[in-house]
C-alpha positions as CSV (number, residue, x, y, z in Angstrom):
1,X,0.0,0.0,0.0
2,X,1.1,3.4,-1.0
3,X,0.8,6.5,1.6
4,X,0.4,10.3,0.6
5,X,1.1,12.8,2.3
6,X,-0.9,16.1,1.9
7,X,1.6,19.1,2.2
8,X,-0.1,21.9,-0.9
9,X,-1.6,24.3,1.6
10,X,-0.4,27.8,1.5
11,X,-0.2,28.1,5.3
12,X,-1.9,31.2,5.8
13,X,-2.7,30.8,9.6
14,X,0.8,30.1,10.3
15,X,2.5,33.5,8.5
16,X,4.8,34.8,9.0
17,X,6.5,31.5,9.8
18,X,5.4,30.4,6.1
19,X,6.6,33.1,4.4
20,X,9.8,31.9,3.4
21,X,9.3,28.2,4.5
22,X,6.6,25.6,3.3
23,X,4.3,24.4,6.3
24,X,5.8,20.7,6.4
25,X,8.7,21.7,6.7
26,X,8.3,23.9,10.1
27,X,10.2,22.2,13.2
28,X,8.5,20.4,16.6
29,X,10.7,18.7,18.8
30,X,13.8,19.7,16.7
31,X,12.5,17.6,13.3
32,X,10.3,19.2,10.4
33,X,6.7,18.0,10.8
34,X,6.4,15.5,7.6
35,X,9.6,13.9,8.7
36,X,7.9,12.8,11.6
37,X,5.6,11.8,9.4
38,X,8.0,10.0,7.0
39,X,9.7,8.1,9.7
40,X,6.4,6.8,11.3
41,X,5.4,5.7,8.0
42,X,8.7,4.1,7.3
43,X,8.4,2.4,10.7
44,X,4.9,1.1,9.7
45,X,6.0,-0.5,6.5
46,X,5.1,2.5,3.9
47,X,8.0,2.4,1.1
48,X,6.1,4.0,-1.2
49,X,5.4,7.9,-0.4
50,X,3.5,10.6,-2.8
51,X,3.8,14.2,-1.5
52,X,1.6,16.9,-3.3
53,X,3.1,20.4,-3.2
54,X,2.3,23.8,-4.8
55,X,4.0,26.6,-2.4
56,X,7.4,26.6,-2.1
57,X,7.5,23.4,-3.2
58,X,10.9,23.1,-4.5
59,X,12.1,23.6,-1.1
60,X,10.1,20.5,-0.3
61,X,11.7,18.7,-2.8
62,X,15.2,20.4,-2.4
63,X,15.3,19.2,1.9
64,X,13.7,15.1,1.0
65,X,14.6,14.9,-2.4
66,X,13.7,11.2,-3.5
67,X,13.3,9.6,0.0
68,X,16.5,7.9,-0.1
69,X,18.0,9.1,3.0
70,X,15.1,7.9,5.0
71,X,14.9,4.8,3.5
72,X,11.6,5.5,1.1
73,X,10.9,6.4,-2.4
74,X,9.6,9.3,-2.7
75,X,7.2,10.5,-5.8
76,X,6.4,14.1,-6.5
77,X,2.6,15.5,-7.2
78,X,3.3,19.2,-8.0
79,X,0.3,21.2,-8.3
80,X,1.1,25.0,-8.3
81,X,-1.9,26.4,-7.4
82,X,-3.6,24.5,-4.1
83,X,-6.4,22.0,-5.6
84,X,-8.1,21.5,-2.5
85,X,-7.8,18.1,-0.8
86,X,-9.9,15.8,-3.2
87,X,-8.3,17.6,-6.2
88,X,-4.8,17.2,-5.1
89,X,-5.6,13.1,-4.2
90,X,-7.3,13.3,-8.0
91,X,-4.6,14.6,-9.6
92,X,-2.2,12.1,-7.6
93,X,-4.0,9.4,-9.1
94,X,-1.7,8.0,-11.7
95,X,1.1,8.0,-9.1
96,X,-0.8,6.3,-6.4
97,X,-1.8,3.1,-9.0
98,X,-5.2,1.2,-8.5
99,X,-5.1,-0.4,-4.8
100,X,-6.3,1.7,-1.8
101,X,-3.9,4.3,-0.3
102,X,-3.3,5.8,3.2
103,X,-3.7,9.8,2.9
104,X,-2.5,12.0,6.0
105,X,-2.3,15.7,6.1
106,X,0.7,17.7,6.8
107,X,0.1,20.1,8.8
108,X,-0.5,17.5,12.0
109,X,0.8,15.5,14.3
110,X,0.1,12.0,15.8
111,X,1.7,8.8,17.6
112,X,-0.8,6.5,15.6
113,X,1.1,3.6,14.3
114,X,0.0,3.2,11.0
115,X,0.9,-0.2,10.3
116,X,-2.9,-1.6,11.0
117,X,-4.2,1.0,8.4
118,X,-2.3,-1.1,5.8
119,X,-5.6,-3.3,5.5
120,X,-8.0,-2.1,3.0
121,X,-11.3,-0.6,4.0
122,X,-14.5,-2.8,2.9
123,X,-15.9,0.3,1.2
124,X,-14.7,3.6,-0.4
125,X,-13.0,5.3,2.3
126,X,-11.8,4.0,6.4
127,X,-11.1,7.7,8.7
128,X,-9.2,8.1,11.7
129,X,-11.5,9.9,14.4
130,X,-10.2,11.7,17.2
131,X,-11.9,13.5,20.2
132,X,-13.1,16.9,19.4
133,X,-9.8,19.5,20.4
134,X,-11.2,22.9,21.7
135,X,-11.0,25.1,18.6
136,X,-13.3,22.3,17.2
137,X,-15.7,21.5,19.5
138,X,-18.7,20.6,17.0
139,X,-16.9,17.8,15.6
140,X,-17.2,16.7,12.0
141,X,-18.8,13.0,12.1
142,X,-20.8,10.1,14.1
143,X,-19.5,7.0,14.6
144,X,-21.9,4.5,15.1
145,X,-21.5,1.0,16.9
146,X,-21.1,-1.1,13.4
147,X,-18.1,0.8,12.7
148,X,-19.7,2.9,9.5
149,X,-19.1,6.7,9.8
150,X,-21.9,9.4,9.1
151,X,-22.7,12.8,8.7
152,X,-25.6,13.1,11.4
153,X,-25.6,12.0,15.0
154,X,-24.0,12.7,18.6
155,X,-21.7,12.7,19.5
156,X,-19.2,13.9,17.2
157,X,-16.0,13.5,16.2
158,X,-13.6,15.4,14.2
159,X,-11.7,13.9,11.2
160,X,-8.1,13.7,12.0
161,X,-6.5,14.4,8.4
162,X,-6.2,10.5,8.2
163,X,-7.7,8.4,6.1
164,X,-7.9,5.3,3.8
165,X,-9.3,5.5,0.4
166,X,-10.2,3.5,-3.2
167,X,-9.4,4.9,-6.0
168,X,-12.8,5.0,-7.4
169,X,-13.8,7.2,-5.0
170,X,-12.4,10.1,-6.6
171,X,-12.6,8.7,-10.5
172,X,-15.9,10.8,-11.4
173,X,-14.1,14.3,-10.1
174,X,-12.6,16.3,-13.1
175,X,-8.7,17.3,-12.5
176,X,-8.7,20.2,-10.9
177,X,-10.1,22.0,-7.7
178,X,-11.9,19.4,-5.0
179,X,-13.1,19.5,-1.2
180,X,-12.9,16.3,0.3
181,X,-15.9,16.4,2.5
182,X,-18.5,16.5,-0.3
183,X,-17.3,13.2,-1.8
184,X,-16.9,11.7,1.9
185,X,-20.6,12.6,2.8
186,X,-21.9,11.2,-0.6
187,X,-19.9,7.9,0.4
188,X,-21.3,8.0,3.7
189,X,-25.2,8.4,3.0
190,X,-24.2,5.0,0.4
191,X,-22.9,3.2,3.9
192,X,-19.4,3.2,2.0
193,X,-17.2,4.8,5.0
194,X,-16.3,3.0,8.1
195,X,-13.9,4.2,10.5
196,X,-12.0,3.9,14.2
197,X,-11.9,6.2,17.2
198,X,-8.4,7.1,17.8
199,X,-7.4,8.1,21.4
200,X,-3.9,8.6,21.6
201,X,-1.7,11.9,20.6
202,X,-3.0,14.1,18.0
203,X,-1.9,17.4,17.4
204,X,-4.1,20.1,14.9
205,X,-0.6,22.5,13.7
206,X,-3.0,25.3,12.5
207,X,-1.5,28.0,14.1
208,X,1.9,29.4,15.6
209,X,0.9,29.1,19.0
210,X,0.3,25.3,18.6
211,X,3.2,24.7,16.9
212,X,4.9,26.1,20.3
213,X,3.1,23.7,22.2
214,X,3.6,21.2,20.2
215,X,7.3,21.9,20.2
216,X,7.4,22.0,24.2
217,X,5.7,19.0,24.7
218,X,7.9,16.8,22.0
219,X,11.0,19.1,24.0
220,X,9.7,17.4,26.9
């Protein structure tokens, strides 16, 4: 199984810090955030990386080049202007090949281990749920008790930036700008999403202030 990671966004919340320097590439704990990222997924058995880019991405490619000195290959999706999340996964496509793929954001951080996310979901899409953090206390989606994932019911979640997906769920989308959530909530009113409740460490890097924190508490 292939993993992307999602690492287009222009950063905007997080200027001036951006300004010169793409978001993934911002330090915690003395490591850019995508290396983290990289060397969990390396650790869980992901040899295969796609990483989508559009600002400052040649810096991107110019610090991880082709993976080779962490021990992955490394495939470039270069965008220049953002295509939202679904667009950027659609126009990823050829690189990512025909079996389901693991997709995780950028611009967060976790101590999931990824390696049980290698199994394919029985439907279209398989998301990583964490408990609602206090800038997003409505949540984004229910989780019932048979595992499928929806868009109405309490409590809920929020969507953690981590997900598993088929291919065909983003085949009908034209290349070009896509939001995720759309294509999600069709998926889910078909009974085509399942997903877990993840409890452990996950960190939302939106802004400078919890990039701090996150750096204090990795520090620690």
């Amino acid at each position: 199984m292939k993993a992307m990671i999602l690492a287009a966004g222009l950063g905007t919340r997080m200027r001036p810090l951006t300004d010169h320097t793409p978001k993934p590439l911002l330090e915690a704990g003395g490591k850019p955030l995508i290396v983290w990222h990289i060397e969990k997924l390396k650790a869980a058995g992901f040899s295969e990386l796609v990483i989508n880019h559009a600002w400052l991405g040649d810096k991107l490619e110019a610090h991880l080049g082709d993976g080779q000195a962490f021990g992955v290959h490394i495939q470039w999706s270069r965008e220049g202007e953002p295509l939202e999340t679904a667009g950027g996964i659609r126009r990823a496509l050829p690189l990512l090949g025909d079996e389901p793929f693991l997709v995780i954001n950028g611009d967060i951080w976790t101590d999931i281990d990824f390696a049980h996310l290698r199994r394919a979901p029985s439907g279209q899409a398989h998301l990583v749920l964490v408990d609602n953090p206090p800038h997003h206390p409505q949540g984004d989606f229910h989780l019932a008790s048979d595992g499928k994932v929806g868009d109405n019911g309490s409590p809920a979640l929020t969507f953690s930036g981590i997900g598993v997906y088929r291919p065909a769920l983003f085949a009908a989308l034209a290349d070009g700008e896509a939001r995720l959530a759309p294509l999600l909530r069709a998926a889910m009113a078909k009974g085509n999403v399942s997903g877990e409740h993840y409890r452990g460490q996950w960190w939302d890097i939106g802004t400078p202030e919890r990039l701090q924190a996150l750096d204090q508490h990795l520090r620690r």
